[in-house]
Each structure stands twice: as C-alpha cells, then as structure tokens.
Chimera marker file (.cmm) of the C-alpha trace (Angstrom):
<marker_set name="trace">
<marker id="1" x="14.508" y="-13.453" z="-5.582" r="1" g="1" b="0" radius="0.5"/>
<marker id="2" x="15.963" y="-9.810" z="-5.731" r="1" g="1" b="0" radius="0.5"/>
<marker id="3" x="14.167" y="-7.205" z="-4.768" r="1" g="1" b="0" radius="0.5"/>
<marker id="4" x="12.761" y="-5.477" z="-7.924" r="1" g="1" b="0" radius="0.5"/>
<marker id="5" x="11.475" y="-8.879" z="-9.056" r="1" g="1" b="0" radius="0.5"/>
<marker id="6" x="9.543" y="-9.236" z="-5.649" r="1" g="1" b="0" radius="0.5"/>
<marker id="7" x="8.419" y="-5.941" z="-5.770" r="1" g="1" b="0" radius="0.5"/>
<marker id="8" x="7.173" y="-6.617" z="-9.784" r="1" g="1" b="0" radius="0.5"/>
<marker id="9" x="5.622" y="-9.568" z="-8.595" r="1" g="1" b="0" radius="0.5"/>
<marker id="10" x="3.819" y="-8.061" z="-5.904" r="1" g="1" b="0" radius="0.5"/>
<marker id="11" x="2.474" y="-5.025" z="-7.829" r="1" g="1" b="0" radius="0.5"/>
<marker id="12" x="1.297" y="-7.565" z="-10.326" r="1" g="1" b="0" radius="0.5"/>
<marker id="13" x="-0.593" y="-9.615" z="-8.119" r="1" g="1" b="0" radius="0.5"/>
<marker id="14" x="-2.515" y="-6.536" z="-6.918" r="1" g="1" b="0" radius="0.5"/>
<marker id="15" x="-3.127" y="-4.917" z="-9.568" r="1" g="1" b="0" radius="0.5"/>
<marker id="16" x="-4.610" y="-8.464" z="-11.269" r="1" g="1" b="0" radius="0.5"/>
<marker id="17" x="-7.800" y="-7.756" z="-8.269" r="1" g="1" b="0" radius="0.5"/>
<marker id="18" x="-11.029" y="-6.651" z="-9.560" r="1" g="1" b="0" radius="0.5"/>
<marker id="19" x="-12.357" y="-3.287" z="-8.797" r="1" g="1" b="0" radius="0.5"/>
<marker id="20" x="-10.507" y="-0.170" z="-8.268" r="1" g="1" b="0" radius="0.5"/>
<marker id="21" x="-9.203" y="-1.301" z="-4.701" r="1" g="1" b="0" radius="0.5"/>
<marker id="22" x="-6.359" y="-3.669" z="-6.270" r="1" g="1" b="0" radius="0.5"/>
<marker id="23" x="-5.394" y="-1.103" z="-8.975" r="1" g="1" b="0" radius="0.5"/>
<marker id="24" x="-4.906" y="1.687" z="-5.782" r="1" g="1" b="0" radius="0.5"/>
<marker id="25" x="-3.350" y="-0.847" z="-3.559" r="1" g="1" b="0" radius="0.5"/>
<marker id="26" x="-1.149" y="-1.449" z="-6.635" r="1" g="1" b="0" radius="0.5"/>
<marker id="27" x="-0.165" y="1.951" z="-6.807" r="1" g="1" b="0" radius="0.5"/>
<marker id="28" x="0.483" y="2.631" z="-3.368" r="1" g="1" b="0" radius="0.5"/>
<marker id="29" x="2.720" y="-0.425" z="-3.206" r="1" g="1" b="0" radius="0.5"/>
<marker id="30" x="5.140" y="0.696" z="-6.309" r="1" g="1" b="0" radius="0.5"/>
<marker id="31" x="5.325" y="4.252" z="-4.512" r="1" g="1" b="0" radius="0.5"/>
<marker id="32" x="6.196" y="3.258" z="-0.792" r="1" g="1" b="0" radius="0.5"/>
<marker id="33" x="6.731" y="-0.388" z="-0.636" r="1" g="1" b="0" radius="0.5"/>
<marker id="34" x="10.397" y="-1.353" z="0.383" r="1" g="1" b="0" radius="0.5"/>
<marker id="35" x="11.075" y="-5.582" z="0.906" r="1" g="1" b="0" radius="0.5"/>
<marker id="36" x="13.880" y="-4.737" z="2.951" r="1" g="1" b="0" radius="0.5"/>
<marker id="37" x="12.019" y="-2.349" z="5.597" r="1" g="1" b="0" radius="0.5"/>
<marker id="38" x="10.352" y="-3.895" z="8.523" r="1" g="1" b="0" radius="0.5"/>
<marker id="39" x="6.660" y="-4.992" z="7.623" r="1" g="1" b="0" radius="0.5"/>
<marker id="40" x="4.289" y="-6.187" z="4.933" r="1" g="1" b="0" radius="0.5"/>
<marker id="41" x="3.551" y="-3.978" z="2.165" r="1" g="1" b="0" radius="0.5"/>
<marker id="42" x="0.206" y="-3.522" z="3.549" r="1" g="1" b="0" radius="0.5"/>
<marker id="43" x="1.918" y="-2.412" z="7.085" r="1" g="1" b="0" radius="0.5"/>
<marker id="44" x="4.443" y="0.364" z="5.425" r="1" g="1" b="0" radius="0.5"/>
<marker id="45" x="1.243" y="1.981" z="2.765" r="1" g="1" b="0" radius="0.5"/>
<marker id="46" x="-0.485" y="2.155" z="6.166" r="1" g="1" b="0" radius="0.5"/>
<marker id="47" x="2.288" y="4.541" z="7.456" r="1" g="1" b="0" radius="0.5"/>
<marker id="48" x="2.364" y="6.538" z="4.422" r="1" g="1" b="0" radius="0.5"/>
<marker id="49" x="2.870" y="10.151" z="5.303" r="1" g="1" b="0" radius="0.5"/>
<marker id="50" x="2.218" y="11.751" z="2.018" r="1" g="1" b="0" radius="0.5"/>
<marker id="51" x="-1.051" y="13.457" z="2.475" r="1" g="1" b="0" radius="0.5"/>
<marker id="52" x="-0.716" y="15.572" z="-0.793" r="1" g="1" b="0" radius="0.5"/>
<marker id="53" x="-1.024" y="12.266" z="-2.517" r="1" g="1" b="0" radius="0.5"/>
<marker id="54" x="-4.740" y="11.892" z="-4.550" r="1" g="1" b="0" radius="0.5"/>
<marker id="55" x="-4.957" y="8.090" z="-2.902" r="1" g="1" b="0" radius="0.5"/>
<marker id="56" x="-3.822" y="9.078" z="0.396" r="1" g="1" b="0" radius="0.5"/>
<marker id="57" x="-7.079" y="8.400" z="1.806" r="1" g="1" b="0" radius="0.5"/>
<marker id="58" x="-7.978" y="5.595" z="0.139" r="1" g="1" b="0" radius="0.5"/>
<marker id="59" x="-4.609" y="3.895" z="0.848" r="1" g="1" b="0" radius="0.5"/>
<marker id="60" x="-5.075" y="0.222" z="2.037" r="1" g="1" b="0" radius="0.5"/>
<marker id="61" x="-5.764" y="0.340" z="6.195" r="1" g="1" b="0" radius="0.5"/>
<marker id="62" x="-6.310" y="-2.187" z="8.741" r="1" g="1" b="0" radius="0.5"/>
<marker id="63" x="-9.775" y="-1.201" z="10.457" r="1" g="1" b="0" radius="0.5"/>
<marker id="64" x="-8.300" y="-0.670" z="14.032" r="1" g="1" b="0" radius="0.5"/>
<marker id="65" x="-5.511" y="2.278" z="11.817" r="1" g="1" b="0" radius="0.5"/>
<marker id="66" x="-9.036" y="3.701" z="10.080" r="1" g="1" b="0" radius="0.5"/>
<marker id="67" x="-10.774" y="4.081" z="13.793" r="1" g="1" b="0" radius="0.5"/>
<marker id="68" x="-7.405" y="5.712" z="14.959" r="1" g="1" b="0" radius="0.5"/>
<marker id="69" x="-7.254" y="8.116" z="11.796" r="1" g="1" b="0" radius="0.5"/>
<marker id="70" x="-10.802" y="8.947" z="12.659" r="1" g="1" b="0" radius="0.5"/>
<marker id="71" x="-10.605" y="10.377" z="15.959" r="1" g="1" b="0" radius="0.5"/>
<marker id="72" x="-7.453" y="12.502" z="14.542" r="1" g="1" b="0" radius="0.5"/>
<link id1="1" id2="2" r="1" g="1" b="0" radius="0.2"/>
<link id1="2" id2="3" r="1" g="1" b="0" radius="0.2"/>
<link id1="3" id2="4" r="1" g="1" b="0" radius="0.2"/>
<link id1="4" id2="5" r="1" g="1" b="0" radius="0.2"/>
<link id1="5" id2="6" r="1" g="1" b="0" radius="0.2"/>
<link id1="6" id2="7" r="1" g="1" b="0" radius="0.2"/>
<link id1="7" id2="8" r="1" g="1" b="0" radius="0.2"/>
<link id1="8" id2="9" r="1" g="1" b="0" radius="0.2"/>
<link id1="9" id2="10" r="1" g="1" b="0" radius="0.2"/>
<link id1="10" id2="11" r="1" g="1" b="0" radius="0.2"/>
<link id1="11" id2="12" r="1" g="1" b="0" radius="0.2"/>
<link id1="12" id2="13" r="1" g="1" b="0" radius="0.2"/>
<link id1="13" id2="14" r="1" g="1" b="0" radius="0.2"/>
<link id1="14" id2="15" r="1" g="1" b="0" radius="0.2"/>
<link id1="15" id2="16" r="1" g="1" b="0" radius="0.2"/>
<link id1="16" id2="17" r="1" g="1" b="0" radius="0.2"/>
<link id1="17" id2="18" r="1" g="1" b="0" radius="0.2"/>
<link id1="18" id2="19" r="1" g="1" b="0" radius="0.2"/>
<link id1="19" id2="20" r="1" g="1" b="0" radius="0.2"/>
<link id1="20" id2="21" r="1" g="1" b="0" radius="0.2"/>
<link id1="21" id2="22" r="1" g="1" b="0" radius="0.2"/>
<link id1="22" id2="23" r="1" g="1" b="0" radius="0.2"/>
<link id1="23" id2="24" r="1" g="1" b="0" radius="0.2"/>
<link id1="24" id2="25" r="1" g="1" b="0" radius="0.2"/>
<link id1="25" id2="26" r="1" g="1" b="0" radius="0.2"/>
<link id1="26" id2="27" r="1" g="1" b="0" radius="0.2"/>
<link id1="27" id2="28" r="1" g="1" b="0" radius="0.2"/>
<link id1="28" id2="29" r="1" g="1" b="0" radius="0.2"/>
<link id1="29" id2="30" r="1" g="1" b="0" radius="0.2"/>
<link id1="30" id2="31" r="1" g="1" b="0" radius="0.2"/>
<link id1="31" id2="32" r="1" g="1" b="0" radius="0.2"/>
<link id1="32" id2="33" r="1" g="1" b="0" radius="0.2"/>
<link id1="33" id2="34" r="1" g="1" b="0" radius="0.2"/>
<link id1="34" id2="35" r="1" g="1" b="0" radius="0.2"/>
<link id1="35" id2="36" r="1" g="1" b="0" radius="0.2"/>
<link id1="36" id2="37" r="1" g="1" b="0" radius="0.2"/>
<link id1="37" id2="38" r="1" g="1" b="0" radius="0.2"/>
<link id1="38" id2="39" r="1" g="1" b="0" radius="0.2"/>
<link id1="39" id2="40" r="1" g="1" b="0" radius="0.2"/>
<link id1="40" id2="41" r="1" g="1" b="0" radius="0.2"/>
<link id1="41" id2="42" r="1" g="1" b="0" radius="0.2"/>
<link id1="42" id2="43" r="1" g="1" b="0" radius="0.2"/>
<link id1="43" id2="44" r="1" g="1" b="0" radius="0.2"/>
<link id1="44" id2="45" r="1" g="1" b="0" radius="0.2"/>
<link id1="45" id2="46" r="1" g="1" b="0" radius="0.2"/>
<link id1="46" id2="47" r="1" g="1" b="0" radius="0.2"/>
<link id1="47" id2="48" r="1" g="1" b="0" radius="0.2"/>
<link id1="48" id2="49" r="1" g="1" b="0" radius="0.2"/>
<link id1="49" id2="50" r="1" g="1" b="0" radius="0.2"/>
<link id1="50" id2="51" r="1" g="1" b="0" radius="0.2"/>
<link id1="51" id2="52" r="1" g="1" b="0" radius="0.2"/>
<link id1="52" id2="53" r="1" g="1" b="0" radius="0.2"/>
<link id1="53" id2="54" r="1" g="1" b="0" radius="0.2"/>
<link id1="54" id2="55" r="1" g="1" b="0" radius="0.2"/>
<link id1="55" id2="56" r="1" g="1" b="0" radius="0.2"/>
<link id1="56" id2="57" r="1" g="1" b="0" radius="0.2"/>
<link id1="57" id2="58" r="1" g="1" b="0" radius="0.2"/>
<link id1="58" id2="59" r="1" g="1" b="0" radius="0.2"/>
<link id1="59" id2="60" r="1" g="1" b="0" radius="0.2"/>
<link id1="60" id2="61" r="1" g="1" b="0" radius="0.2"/>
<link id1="61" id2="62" r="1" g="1" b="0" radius="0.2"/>
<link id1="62" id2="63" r="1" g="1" b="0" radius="0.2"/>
<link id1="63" id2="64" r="1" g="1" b="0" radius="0.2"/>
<link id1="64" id2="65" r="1" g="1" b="0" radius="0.2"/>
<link id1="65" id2="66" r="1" g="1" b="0" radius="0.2"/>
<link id1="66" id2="67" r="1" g="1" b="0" radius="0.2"/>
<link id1="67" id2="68" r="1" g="1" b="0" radius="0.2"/>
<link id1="68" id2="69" r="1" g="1" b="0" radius="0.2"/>
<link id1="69" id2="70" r="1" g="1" b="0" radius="0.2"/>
<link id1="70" id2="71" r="1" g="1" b="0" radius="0.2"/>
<link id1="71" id2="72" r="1" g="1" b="0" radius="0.2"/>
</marker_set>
C-alpha cells in the first residue's frame, strides 16, 4: 500500500465516525498526518504546533497530553 492510499484510507475511516469528533479527527489527519514519520496518526495530531488552526484545540489528545496542556 503506498502512502496516499493509506493516508485515503485512513481519513475515510475517520471521517465514517458519528458526531463531529471523527469529521475533526479526519481533518486533522489529512493536514499533519505523515505514514512515514515516527508514530500513529493520533501521536503526530497530538504534536501539532499550529495554534492559529480553528481545531487546534479540539485536535484528538491522549488524556495524560490534555492534563499536560492544562497546567501550560
């Protein structure tokens, strides 16, 4: 599988979620999500640095990273 294809089918299968939080985790995932740099999808829209971004905070976040971001 190249990588557009697994990217595609990744973005598809979030987006397919009910609710708003599969559509935004689709989104974040087609803007930052690279199969070929270290971690999950999940792991490299956690260590987005685009705060000028309208999902930035309500990118998808492990809840130890949301207690971290917290005491920032």
């Amino acid at each position: 599988m190249n990588k557009a294809s697994h990217v595609v089918k990744t973005i598809e299968k979030l987006s397919s979620k009910a609710g708003l939080r599969g559509k935004i985790d689709a989104k974040c995932c087609e803007c930052i999500y690279d199969p070929y740099q270290k971690g999950s999808w999940r792991y490299q829209v956690e260590k987005c640095t685009s705060p000028t971004c309208p999902l930035f905070s309500s990118r998808a976040m492990s809840s130890k990273s949301k207690k971290r971001e917290a005491k920032k």
